[in-house]
N, C-alpha and C positions, 0 to 999 in steps of 0.2 A: 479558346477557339481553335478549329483546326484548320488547317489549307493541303487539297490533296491530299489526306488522309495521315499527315503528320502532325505534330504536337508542336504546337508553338512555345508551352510550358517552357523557360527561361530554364530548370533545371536539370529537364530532359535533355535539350538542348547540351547542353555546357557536360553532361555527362558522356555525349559519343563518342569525341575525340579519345578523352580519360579509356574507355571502356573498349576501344579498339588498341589505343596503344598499350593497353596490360590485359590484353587476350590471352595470354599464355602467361598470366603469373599465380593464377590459381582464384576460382572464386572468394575464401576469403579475404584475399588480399583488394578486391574489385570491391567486396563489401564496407570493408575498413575504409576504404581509402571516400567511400562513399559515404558515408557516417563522419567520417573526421572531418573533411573539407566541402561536403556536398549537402549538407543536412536542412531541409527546407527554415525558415521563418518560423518559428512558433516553435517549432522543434525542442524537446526535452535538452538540457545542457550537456554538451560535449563530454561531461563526466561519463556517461552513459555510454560513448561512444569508443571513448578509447581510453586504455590506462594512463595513467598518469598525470591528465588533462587536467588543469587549474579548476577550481570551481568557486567561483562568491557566492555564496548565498545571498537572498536578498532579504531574508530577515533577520530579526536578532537572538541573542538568548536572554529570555526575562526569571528573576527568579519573586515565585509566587508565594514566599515562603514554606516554613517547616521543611526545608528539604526539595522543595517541591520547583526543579529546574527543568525550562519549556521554551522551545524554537517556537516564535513566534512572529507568524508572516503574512502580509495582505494588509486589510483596511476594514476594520470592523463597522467603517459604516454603510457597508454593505446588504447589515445589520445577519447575515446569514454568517456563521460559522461550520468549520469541519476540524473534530479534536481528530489527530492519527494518531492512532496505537502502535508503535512499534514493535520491530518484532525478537526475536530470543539475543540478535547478536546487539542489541539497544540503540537509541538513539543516534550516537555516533558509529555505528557500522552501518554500512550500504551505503544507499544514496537516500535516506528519509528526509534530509535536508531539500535537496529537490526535488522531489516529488511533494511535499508541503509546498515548495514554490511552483511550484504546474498548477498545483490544486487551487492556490491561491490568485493565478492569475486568471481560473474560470470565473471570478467574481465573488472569494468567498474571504472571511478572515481567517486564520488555520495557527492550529496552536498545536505541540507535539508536544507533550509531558515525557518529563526521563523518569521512567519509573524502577530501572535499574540504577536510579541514584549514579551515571557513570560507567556503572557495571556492564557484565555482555558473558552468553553462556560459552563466545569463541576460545578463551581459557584453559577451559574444562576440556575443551573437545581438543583441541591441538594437544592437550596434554594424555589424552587416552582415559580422562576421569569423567566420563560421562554420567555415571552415579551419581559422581558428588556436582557436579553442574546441576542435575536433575534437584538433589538436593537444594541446591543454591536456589532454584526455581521458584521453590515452595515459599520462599519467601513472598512472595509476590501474590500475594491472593486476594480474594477480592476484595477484604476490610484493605487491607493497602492499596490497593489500587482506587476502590472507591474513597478514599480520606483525600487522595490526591485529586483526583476529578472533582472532588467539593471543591475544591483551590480554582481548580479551571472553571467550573459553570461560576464560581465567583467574581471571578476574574471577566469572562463573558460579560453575564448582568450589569458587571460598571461599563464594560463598553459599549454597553445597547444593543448587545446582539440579542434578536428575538428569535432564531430558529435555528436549530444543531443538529448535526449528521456528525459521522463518525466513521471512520474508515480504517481497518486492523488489518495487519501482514503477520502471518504464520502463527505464531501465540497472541499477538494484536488483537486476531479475530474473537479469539475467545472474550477478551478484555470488552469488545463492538458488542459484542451480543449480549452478555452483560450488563452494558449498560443501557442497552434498547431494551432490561426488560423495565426503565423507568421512562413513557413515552415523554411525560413532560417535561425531560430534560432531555434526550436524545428523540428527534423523531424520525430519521433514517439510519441505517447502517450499510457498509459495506464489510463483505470478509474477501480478502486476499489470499488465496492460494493460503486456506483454516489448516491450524491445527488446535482445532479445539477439544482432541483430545485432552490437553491437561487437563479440562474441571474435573474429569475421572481419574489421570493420573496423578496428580498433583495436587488438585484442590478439593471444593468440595463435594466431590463426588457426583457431580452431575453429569450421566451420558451427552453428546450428542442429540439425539433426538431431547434428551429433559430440557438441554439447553435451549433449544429450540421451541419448545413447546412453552419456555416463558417469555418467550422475544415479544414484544408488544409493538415494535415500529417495522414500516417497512424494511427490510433487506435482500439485497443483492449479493448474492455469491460470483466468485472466480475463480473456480478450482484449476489447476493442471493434473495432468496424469496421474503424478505420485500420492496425488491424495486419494485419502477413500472414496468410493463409489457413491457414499449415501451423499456424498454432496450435490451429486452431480447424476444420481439416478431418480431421482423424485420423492426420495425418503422425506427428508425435512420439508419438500415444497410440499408437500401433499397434510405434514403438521401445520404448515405457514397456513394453508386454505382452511384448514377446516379452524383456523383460529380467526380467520379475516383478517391476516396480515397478508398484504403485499408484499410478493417475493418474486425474482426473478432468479435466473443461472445463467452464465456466458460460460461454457469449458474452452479454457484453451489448451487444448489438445495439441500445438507444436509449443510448447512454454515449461519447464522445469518448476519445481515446486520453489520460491522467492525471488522469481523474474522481473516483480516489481521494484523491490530494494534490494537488488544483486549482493546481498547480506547474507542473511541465514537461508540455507539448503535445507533440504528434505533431512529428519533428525538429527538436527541441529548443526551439521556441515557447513561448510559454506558455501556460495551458492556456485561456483563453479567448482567445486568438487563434487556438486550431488548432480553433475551434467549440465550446468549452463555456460551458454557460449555466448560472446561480446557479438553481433550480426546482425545482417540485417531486419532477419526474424525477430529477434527478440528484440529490436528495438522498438520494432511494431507492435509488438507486444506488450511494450510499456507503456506507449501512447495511446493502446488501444482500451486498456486500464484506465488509465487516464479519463479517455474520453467517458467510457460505459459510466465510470464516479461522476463525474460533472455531469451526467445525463441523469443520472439517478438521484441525484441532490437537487437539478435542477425541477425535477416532477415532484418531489415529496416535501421540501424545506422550503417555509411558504414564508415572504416577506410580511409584518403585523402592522 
């Protein structure tokens, strides 16, 4: 409510003092300091916010066999799941840990398979062997990644989950799309700021548009700038429609290509070397992810 044309908002509030007395210490600093100590309720974990910051997870690591090692967070009796795909730098780079816990507190069960076994292409790249990282990549294709997803939709079925969405950052998406071309085990997807160029570079040869063109489940793209245009110009929506898949696009146009898991950057970088910056913008940006997922699992992943 307002009085007088001012914000009674508790945080508005408690921010003018703050915001008059570091007038003069430079907008980022006004930001940080708003982020660190000011961050609403519900707010993504301070990890986001500032370096250094502590962060618990709130779930565990479960191991599903053969290999097959999964952050595992929420309440499957939800009975709705979201498998995340992580992305080139693996599991444990960025923050996939929480953002599985964001995801999971919309109401969902959320399981992350390490499909890099541990591994991360961040190695390769700090080392100047982009080649042989590329190489390392190849490993990863889709008989491996789909052996491991039999693990998890197993794993699901004993815990009664009846309906699955799936959500990919940078090489992730490829993995999302993928698996949305089996609707009865995926029936939503999200891609995160795609690179799914690899199935042509890397794997089985499949462009873009072909990838597209076997998707069977609804999905939702979120491109930023650095990526190609077909994401985000009507190429693949225009395959989506004529296949009667449901599809949507959000561009975020102020966001850096892996804004969501400040991990892997634009090929294969890390995400503040390919221009991302800790702010107030891009925190919105991650929330805003956030939110667009849980809105699009909430329309298409149907309790049984």
């Amino acid at each position: 409510s307002t009085s007088g044309g001012r914000s009674k908002n508790p945080s508005s509030l408690a921010l003018r003092p703050r915001a008059r007395h570091r007038r003069n210490r430079g907008k980022e600093r006004t930001l940080h300091l708003f982020m660190s100590s000011c961050c609403p309720t519900g707010a993504l974990p301070a990890s986001y916010a500032e370096k250094g910051t502590s962060f618990t997870p709130a779930g565990e690591t479960i191991d599903l066999g053969g290999g097959c090692r999964c952050y595992a967070t929420g309440d499957p009796r939800w009975k709705t799941a979201i498998v995340v795909m992580h992305d080139v730098f693996g599991l444990d780079g960025g923050h996939h840990r929480a953002l599985c816990d964001a995801l999971a507190a919309g109401g969902h069960y959320v399981v992350c398979p390490d499909f890099y076994q541990g591994g991360s292409i961040e190695p390769y790249y700090k080392n100047g062997a982009a080649d042989e990282g590329k190489e390392w990549l190849k490993r990863f294709n889709w008989a491996w990644c789909s052996a491991i997803l039999e693990r998890v939709y197993a794993h699901l079925d004993g815990k009664g989950v009846t309906s699955t969405g799936s959500i990919g950052f940078c090489w992730g998406a490829w993995a999302v799309a993928k698996a949305c071309q089996d609707p009865k085990r995926v029936q939503a997807g999200v891609w995160c700021h795609p690179s799914c160029q690899v199935g042509r570079e890397l794997y089985e040869g499949e462009t873009e548009h072909e990838l597209a063109q076997r998707v069977r489940s609804p999905t939702l793209i979120l491109p930023s700038p650095q990526e190609p245009e077909l994401y985000r110009n009507g190429e693949l929506a225009a395959i989506f429609k004529a296949n009667g898949i449901a599809s949507e696009m959000e561009y975020f146009h102020d966001q850096s290509h892996g804004w969501m898991t400040r991990g892997a950057g634009f090929l294969g970088k890390s995400w503040f070397d390919s221009g991302g910056r800790e702010n107030l913008t891009s925190m919105i940006g991650v929330q805003r992810g956030v939110n667009l997922t849980l809105g699009w699992f909430a329309k298409h992943l149907h309790h049984k």
